[in-house]
C-alpha atoms as an extended CHARMM CRD file, in Angstrom:
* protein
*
       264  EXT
         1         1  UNK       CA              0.0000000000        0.0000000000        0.0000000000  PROA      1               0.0000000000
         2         2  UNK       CA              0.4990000000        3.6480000000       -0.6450000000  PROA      2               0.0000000000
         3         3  UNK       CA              1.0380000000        6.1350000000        2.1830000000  PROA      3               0.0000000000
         4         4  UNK       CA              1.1360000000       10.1720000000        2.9980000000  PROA      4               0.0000000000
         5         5  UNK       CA              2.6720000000       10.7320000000        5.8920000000  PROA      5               0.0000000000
         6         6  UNK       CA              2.0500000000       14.1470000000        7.4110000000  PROA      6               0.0000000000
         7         7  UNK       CA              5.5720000000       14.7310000000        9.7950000000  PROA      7               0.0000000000
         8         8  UNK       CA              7.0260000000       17.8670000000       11.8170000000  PROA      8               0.0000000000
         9         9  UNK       CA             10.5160000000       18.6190000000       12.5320000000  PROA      9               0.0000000000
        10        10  UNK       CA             13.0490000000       21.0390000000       14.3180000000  PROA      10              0.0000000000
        11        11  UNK       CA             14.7970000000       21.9660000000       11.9330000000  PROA      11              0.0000000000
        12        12  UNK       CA             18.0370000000       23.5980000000       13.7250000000  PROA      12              0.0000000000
        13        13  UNK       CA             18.9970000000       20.3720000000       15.1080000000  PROA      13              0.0000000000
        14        14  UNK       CA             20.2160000000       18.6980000000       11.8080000000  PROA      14              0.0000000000
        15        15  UNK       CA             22.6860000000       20.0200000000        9.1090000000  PROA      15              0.0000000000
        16        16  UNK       CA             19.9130000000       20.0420000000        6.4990000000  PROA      16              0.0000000000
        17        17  UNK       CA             16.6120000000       17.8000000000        5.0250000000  PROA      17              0.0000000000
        18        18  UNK       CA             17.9770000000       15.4150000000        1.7830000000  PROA      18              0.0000000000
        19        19  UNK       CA             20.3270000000       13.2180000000        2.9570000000  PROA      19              0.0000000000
        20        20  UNK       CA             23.4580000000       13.0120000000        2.6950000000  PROA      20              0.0000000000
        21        21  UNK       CA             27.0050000000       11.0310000000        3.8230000000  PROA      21              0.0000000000
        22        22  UNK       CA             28.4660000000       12.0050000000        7.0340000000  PROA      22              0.0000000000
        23        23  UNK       CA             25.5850000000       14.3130000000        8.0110000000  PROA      23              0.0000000000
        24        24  UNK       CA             22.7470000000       14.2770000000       10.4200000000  PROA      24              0.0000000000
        25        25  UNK       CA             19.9360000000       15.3090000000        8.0420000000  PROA      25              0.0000000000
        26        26  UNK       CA             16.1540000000       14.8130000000        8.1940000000  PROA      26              0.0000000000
        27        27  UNK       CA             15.4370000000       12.9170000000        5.6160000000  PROA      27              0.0000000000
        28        28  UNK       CA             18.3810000000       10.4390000000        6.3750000000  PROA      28              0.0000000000
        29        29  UNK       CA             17.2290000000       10.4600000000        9.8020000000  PROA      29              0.0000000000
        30        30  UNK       CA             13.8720000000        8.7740000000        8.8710000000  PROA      30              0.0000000000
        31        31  UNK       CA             15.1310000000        6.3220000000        6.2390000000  PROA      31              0.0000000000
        32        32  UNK       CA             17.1820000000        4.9250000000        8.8510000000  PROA      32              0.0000000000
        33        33  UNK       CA             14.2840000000        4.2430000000       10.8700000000  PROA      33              0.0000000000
        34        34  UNK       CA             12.3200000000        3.0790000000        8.4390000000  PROA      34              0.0000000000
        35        35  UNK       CA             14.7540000000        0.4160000000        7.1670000000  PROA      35              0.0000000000
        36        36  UNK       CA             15.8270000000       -0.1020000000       11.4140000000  PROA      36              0.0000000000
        37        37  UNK       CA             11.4560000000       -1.0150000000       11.6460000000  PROA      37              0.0000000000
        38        38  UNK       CA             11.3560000000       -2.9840000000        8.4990000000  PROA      38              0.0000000000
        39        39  UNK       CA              8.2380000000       -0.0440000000        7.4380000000  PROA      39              0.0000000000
        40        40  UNK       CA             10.7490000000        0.2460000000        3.7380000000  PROA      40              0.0000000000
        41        41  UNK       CA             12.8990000000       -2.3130000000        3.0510000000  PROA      41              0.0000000000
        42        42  UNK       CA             14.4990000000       -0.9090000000       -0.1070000000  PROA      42              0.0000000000
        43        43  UNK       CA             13.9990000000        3.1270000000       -0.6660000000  PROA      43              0.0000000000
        44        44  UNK       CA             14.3690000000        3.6000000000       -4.4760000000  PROA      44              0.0000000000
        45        45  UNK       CA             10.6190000000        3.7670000000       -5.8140000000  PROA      45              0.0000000000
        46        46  UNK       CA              9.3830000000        3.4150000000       -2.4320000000  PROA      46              0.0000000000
        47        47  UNK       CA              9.7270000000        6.9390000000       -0.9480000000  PROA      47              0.0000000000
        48        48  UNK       CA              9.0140000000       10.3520000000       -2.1830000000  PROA      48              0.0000000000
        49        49  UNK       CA              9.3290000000       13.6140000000       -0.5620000000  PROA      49              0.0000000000
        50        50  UNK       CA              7.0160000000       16.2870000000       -1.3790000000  PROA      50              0.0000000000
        51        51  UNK       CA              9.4020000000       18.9390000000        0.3090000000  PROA      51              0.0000000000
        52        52  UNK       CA             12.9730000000       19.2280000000        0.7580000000  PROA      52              0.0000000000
        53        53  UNK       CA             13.5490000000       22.4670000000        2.9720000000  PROA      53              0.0000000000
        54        54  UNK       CA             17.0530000000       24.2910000000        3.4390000000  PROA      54              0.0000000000
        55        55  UNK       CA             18.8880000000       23.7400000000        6.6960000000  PROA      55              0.0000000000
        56        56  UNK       CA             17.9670000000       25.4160000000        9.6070000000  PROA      56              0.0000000000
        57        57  UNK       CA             14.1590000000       25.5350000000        8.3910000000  PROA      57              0.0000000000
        58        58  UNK       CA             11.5320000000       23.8370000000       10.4260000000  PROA      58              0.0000000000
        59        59  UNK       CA              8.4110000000       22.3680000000        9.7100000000  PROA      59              0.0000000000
        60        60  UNK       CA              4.5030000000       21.3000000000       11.4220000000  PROA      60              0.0000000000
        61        61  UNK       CA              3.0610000000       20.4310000000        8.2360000000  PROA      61              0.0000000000
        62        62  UNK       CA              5.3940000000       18.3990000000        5.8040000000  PROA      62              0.0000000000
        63        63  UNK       CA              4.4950000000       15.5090000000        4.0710000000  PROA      63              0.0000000000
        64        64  UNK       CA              6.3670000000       12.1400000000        2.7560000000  PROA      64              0.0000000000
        65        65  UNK       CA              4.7980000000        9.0850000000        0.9150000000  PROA      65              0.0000000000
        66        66  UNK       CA              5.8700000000        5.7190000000        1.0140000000  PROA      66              0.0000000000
        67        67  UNK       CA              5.1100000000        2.3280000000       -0.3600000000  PROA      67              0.0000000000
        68        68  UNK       CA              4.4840000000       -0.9690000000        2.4280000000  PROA      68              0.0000000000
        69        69  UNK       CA              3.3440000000       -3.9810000000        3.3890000000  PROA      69              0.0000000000
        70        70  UNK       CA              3.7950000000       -3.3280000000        6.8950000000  PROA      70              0.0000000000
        71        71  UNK       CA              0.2880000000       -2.9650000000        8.6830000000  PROA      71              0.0000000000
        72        72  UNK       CA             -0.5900000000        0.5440000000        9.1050000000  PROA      72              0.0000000000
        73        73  UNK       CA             -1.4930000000        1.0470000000       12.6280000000  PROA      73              0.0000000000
        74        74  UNK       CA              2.3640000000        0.6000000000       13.5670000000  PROA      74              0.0000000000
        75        75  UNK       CA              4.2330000000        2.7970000000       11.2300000000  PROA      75              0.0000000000
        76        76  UNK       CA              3.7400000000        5.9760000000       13.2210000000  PROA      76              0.0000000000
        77        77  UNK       CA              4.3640000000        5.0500000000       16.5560000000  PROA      77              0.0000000000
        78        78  UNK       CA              7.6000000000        2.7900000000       14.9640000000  PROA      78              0.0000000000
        79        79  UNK       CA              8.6820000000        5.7800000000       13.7480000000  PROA      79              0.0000000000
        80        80  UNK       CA              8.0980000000        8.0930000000       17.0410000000  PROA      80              0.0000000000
        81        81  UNK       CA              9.2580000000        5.4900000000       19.0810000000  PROA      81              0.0000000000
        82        82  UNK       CA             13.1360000000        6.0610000000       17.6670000000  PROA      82              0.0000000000
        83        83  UNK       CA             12.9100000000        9.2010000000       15.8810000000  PROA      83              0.0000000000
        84        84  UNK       CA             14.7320000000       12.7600000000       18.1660000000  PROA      84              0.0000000000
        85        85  UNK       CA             13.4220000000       15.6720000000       16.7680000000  PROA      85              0.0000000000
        86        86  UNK       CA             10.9660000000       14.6450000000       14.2420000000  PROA      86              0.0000000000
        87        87  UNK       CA              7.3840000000       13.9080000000       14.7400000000  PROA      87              0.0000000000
        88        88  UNK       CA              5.2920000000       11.4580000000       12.6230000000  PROA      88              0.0000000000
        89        89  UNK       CA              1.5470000000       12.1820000000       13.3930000000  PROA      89              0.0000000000
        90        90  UNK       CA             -0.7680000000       12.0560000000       10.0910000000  PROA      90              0.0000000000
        91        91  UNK       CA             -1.5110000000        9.1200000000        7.7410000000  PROA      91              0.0000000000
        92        92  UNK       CA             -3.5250000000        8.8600000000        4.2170000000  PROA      92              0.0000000000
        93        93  UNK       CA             -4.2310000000        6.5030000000        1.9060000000  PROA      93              0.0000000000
        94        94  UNK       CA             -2.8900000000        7.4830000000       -1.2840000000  PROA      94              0.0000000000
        95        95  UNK       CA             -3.3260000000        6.0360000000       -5.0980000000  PROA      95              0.0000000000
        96        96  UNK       CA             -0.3380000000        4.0970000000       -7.1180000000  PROA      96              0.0000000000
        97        97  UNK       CA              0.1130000000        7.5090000000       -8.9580000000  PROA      97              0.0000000000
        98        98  UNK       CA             -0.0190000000       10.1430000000       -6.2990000000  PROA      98              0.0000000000
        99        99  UNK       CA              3.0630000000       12.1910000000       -6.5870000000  PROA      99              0.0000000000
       100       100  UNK       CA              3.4860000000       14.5290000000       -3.2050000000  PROA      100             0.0000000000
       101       101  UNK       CA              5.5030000000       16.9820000000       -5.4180000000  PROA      101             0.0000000000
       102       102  UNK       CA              2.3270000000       18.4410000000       -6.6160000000  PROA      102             0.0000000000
       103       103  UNK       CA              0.5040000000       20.7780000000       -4.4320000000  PROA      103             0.0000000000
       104       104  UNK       CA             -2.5360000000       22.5000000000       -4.3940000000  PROA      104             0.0000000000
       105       105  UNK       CA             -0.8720000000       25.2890000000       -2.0750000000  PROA      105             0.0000000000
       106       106  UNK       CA              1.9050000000       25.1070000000       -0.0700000000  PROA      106             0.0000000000
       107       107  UNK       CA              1.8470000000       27.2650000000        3.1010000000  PROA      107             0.0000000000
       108       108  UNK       CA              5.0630000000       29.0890000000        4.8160000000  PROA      108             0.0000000000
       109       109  UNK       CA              5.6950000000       31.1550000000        8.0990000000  PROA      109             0.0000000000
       110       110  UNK       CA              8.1150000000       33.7160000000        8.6280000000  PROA      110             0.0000000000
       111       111  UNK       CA              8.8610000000       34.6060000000       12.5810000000  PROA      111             0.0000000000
       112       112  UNK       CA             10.9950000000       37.7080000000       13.1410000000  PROA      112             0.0000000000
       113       113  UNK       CA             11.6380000000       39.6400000000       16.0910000000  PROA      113             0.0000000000
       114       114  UNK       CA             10.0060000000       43.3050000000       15.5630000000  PROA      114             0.0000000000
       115       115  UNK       CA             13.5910000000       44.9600000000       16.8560000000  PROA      115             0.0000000000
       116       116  UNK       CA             12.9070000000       47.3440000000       14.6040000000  PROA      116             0.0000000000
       117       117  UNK       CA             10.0070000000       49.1240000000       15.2670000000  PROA      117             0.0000000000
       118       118  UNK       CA              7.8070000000       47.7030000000       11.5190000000  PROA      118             0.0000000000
       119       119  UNK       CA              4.1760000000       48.5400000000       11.1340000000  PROA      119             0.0000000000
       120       120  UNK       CA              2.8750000000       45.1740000000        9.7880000000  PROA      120             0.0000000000
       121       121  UNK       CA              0.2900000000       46.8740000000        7.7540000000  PROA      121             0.0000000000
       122       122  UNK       CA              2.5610000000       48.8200000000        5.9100000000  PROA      122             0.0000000000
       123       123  UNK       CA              4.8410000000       45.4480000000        5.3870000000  PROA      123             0.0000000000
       124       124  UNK       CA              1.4140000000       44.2560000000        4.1580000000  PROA      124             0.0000000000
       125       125  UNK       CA              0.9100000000       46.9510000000        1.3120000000  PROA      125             0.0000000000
       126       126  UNK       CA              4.6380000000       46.4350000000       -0.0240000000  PROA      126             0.0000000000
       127       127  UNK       CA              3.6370000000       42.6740000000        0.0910000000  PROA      127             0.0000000000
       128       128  UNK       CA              0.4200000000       42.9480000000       -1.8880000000  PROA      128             0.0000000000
       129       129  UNK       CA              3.3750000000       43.6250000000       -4.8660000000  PROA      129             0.0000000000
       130       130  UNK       CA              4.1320000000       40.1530000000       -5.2190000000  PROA      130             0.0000000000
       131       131  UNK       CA              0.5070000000       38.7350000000       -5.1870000000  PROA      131             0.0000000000
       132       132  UNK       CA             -0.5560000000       36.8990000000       -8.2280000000  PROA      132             0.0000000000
       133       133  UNK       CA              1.5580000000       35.4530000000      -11.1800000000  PROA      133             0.0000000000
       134       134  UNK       CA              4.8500000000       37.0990000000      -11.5570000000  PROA      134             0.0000000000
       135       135  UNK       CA              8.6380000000       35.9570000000      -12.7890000000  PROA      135             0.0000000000
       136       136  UNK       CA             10.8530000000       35.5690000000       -9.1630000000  PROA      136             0.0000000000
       137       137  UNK       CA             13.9280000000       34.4870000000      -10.8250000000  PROA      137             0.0000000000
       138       138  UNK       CA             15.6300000000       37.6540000000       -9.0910000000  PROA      138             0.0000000000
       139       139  UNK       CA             14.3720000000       36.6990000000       -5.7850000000  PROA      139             0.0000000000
       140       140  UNK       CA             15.6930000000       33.0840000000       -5.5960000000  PROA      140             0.0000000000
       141       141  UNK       CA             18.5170000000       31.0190000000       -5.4650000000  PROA      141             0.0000000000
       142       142  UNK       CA             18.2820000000       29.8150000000       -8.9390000000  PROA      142             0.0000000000
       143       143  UNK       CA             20.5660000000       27.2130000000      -10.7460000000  PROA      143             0.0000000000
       144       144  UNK       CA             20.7640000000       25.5800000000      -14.4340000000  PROA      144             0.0000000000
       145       145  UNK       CA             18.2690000000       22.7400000000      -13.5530000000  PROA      145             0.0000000000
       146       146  UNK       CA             15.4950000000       25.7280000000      -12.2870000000  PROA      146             0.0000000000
       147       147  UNK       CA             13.5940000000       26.4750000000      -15.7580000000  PROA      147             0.0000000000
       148       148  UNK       CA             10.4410000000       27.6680000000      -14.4010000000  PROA      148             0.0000000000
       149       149  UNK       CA             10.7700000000       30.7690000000      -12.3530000000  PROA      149             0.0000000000
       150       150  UNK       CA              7.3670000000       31.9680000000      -13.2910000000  PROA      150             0.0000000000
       151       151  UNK       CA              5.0780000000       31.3960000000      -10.4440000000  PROA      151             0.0000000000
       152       152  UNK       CA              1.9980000000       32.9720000000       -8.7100000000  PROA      152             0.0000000000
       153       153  UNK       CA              1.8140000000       33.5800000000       -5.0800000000  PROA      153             0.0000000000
       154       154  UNK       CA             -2.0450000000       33.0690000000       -3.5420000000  PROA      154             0.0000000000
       155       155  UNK       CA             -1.6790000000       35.2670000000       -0.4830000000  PROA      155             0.0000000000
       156       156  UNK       CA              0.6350000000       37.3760000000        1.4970000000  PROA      156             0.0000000000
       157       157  UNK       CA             -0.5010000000       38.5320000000        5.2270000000  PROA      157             0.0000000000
       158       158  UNK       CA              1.6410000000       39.9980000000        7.9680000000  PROA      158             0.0000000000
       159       159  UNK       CA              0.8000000000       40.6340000000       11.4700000000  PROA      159             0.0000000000
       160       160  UNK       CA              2.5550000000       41.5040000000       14.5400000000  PROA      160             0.0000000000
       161       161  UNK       CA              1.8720000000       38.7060000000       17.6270000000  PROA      161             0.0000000000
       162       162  UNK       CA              3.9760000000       38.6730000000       21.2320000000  PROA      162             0.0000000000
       163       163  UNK       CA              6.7670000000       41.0690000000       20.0260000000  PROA      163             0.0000000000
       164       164  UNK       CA              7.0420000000       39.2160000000       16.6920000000  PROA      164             0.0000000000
       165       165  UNK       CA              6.4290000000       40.2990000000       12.8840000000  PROA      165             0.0000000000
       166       166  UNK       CA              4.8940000000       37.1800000000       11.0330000000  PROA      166             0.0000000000
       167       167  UNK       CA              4.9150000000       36.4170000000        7.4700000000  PROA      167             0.0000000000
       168       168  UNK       CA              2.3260000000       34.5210000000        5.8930000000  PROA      168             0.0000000000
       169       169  UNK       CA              2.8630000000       32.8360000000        2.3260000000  PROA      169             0.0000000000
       170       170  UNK       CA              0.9390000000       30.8020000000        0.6260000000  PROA      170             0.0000000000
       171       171  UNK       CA              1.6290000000       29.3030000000       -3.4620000000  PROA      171             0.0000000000
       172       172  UNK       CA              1.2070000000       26.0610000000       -5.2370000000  PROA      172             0.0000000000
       173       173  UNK       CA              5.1880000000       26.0650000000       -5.0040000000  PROA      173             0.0000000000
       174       174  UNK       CA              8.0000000000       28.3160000000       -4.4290000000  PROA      174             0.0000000000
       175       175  UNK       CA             11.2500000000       28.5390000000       -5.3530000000  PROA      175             0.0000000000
       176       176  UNK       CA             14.9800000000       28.1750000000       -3.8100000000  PROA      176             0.0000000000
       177       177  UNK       CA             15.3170000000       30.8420000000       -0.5940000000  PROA      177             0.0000000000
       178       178  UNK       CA             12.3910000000       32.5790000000       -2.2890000000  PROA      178             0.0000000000
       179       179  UNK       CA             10.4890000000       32.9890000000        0.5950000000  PROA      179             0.0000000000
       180       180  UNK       CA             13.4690000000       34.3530000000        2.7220000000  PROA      180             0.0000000000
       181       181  UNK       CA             14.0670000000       36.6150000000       -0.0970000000  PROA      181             0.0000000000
       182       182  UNK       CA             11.1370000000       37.9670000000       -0.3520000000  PROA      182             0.0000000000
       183       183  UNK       CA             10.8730000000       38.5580000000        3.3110000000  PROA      183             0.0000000000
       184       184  UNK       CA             13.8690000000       40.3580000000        2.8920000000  PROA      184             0.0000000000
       185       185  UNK       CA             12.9070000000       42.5200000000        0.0980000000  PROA      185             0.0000000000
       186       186  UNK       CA              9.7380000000       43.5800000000        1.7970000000  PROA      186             0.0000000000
       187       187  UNK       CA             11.5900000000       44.9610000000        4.8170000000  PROA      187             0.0000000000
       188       188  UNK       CA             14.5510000000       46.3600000000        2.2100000000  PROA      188             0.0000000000
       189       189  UNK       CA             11.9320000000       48.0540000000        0.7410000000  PROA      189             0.0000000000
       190       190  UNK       CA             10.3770000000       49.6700000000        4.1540000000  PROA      190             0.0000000000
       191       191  UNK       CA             13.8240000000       50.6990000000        4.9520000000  PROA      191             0.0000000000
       192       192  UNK       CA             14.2300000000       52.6370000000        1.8350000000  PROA      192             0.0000000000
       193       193  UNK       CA             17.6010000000       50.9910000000        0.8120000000  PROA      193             0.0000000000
       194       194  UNK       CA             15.2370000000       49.3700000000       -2.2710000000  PROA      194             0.0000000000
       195       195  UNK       CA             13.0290000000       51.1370000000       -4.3560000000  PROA      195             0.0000000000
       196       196  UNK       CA              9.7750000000       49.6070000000       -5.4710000000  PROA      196             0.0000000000
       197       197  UNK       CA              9.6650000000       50.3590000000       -8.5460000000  PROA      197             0.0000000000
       198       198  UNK       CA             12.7390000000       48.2560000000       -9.5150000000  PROA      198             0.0000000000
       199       199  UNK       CA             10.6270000000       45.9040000000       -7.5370000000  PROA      199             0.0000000000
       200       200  UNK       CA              7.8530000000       45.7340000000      -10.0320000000  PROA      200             0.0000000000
       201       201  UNK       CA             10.5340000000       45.5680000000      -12.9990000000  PROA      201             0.0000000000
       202       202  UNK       CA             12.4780000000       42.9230000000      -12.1660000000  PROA      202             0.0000000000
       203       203  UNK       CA              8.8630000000       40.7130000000      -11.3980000000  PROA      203             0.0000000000
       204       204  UNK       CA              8.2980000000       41.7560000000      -14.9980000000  PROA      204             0.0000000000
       205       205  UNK       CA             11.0350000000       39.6750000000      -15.7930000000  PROA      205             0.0000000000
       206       206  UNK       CA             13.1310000000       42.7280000000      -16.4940000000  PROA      206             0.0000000000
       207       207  UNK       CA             17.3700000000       42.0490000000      -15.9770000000  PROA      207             0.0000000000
       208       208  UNK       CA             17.5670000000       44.0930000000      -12.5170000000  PROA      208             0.0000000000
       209       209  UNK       CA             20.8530000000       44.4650000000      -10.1560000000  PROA      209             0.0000000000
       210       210  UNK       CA             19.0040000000       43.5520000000       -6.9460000000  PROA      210             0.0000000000
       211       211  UNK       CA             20.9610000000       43.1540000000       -3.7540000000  PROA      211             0.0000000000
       212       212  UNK       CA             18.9000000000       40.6510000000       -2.2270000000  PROA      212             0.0000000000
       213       213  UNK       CA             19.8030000000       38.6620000000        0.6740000000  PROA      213             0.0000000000
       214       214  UNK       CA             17.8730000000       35.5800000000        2.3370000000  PROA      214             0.0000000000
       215       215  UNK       CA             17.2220000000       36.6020000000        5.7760000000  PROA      215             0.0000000000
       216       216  UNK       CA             18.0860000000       33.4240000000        8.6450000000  PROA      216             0.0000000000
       217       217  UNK       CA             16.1720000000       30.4830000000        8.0810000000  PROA      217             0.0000000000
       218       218  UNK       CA             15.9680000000       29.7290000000       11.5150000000  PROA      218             0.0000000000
       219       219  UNK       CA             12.6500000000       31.6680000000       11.7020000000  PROA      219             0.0000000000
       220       220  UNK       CA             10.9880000000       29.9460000000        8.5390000000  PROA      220             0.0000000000
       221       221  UNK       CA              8.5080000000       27.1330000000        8.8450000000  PROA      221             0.0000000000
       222       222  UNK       CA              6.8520000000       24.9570000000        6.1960000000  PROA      222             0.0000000000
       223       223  UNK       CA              3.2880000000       25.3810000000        8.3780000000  PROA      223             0.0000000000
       224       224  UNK       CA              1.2170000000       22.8720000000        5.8550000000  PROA      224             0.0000000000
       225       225  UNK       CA              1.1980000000       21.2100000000        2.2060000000  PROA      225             0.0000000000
       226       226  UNK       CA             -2.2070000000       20.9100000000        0.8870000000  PROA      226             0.0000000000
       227       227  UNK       CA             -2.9100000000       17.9010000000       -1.3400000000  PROA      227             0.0000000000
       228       228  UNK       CA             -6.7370000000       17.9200000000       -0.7240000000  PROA      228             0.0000000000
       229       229  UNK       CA             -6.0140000000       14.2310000000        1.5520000000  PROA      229             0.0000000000
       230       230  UNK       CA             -8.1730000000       12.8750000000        4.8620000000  PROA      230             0.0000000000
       231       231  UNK       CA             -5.2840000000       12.4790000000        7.2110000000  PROA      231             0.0000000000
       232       232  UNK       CA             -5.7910000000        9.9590000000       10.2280000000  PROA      232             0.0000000000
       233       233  UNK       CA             -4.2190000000       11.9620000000       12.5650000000  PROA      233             0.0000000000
       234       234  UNK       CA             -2.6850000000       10.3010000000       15.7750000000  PROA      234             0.0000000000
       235       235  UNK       CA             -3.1170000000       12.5820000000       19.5140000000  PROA      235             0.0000000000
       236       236  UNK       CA              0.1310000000       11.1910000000       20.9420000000  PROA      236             0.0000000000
       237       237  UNK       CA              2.4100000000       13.1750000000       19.6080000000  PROA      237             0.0000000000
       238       238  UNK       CA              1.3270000000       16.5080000000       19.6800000000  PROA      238             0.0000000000
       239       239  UNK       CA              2.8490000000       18.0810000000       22.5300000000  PROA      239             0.0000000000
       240       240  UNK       CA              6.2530000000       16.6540000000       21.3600000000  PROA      240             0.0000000000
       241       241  UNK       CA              6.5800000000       18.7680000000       18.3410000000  PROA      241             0.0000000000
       242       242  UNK       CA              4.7190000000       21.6440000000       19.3700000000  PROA      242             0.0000000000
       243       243  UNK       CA              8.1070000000       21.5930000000       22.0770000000  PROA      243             0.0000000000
       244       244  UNK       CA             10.1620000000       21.5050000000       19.0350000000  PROA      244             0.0000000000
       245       245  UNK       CA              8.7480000000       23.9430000000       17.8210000000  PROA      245             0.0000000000
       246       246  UNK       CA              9.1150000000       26.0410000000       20.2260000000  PROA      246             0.0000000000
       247       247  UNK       CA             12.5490000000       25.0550000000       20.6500000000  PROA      247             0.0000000000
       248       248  UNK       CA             13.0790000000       25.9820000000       17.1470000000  PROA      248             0.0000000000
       249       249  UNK       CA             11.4470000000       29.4230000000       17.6650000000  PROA      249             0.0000000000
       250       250  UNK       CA             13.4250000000       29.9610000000       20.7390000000  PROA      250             0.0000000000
       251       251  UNK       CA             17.0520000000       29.5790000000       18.3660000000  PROA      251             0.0000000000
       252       252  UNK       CA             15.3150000000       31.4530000000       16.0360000000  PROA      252             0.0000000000
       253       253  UNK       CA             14.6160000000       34.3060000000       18.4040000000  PROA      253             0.0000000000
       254       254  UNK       CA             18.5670000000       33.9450000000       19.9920000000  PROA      254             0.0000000000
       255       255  UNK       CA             20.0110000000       34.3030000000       16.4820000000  PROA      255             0.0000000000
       256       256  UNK       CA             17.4470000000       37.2450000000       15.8410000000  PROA      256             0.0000000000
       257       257  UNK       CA             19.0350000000       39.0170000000       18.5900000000  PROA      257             0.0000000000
       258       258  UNK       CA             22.6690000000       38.2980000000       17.5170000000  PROA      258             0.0000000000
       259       259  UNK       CA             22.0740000000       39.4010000000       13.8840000000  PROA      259             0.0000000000
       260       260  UNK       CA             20.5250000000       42.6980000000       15.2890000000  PROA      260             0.0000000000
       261       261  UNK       CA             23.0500000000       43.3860000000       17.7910000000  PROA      261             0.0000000000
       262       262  UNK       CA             26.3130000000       42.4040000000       15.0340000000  PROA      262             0.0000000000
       263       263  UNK       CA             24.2200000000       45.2440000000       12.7060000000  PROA      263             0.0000000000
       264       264  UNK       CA             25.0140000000       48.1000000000       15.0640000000  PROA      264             0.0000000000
């Protein structure tokens, strides 16, 4: 059988998601258990990730499918019962050709500390700029393989909560560090050192010199990918990675601080 399985994850405490020799990653993290409980034998054609997210980002809402013969009711608490850091706690039935790369929308969260005094509706109105269909290929990390850097963005919302500034984002997909980039434009943009009208020409597709840097990605989570599935969701462990969680915001906000204070 055919499985989604929805997971969460600090992300700070492993040196990135795909796997990878000599590294404590995510994703190579939960293939050894998997093989360690016998849930996937052999991982080639067997597992498929619908998100790989940069090191450092964290995540309530990701998803992973794999193909077993294992009886359902024990992959989840196999997993949790090994697994530091990561949380398994949503299962689906999926068809022989569901591919978890494929969205409907993808939604991100952006926590910053508000050190610096931003009105969040006026982030807002600089944000409504990148709503709908637009080219982002100057506000991403972009390589050879990335041929499709024309995307639309659904919605954009920013609101200020317990001494934080929160970005909302919401697309069928993103792109490389867009997301941080974006973030970082928006605030560039408040701050006057970009102006929005090279903004609006460079989403035109328009060859712009844009000094555009990702900001951490300690505060970043992947909050939910929506592929329009009933989830079986499990109570058990939901207070474990709403602590990482807040473990990872708690980095986030330390390393908030020490960018701030290395800026003056």
């Amino acid at each position: 059988m055919r499985y989604a399985l929805k997971f969460a994850y600090d992300g700070t405490a492993f040196d990135g998601y795909a796997r990878q020799p000599d590294h404590t990653t995510i994703e190579g993290a939960i293939i050894h258990t998997m093989k360690k409980e016998g849930i996937v034998k052999d991982i080639e054609g067997n597992f498929y990730p619908a998100s790989r997210t940069d090191k450092g980002v964290s995540a309530l809402g990701n998803v992973l499918v794999i193909e077993t013969d294992v009886d359902e009711r024990g992959i989840i608490p196999a997993l949790n019962s090994d697994l530091k850091d990561i949380v398994f706690y949503g299962m689906a039935k999926v068809d022989e050709d569901f591919k978890p790369r494929y969205a409907y929308q993808r939604w991100y969260r952006y926590f910053m500390l508000n050190k610096g005094g931003y009105d969040a509706d006026m982030l807002s109105r600089i944000s409504d700029t990148f709503l709908g269909e637009h080219e982002f290929k100057h506000f991403s990390k972009t390589d050879k393989k990335m041929d499709k850097t024309k995307l639309a963005i659904d919605e954009i919302s920013i609101h200020e909560e317990n001494g934080f500034i929160i970005f909302d984002l919401k697309a069928r997909r993103f792109l490389w560090q867009m997301i941080r980039r974006l973030v970082s434009t928006i605030l560039s943009v408040y701050d006057g050192k970009l102006e929005l009208e090279k903004i609006v020409s460079a989403l035109e597709g328009n060859d712009e010199k844009l000094a555009i840097y990702p900001v951490p990605p300690e505060g970043l989570i992947l909050m939910d990918i929506d592929h329009r599935l009933e989830y079986d969701y499990t109570k058990y462990p939901i207070d474990l990675f709403d602590k990482g969680i807040e473990k990872a915001l708690t980095k986030a906000m330390v390393l908030s601080e020490l960018n701030n204070g290395s800026e003056g």
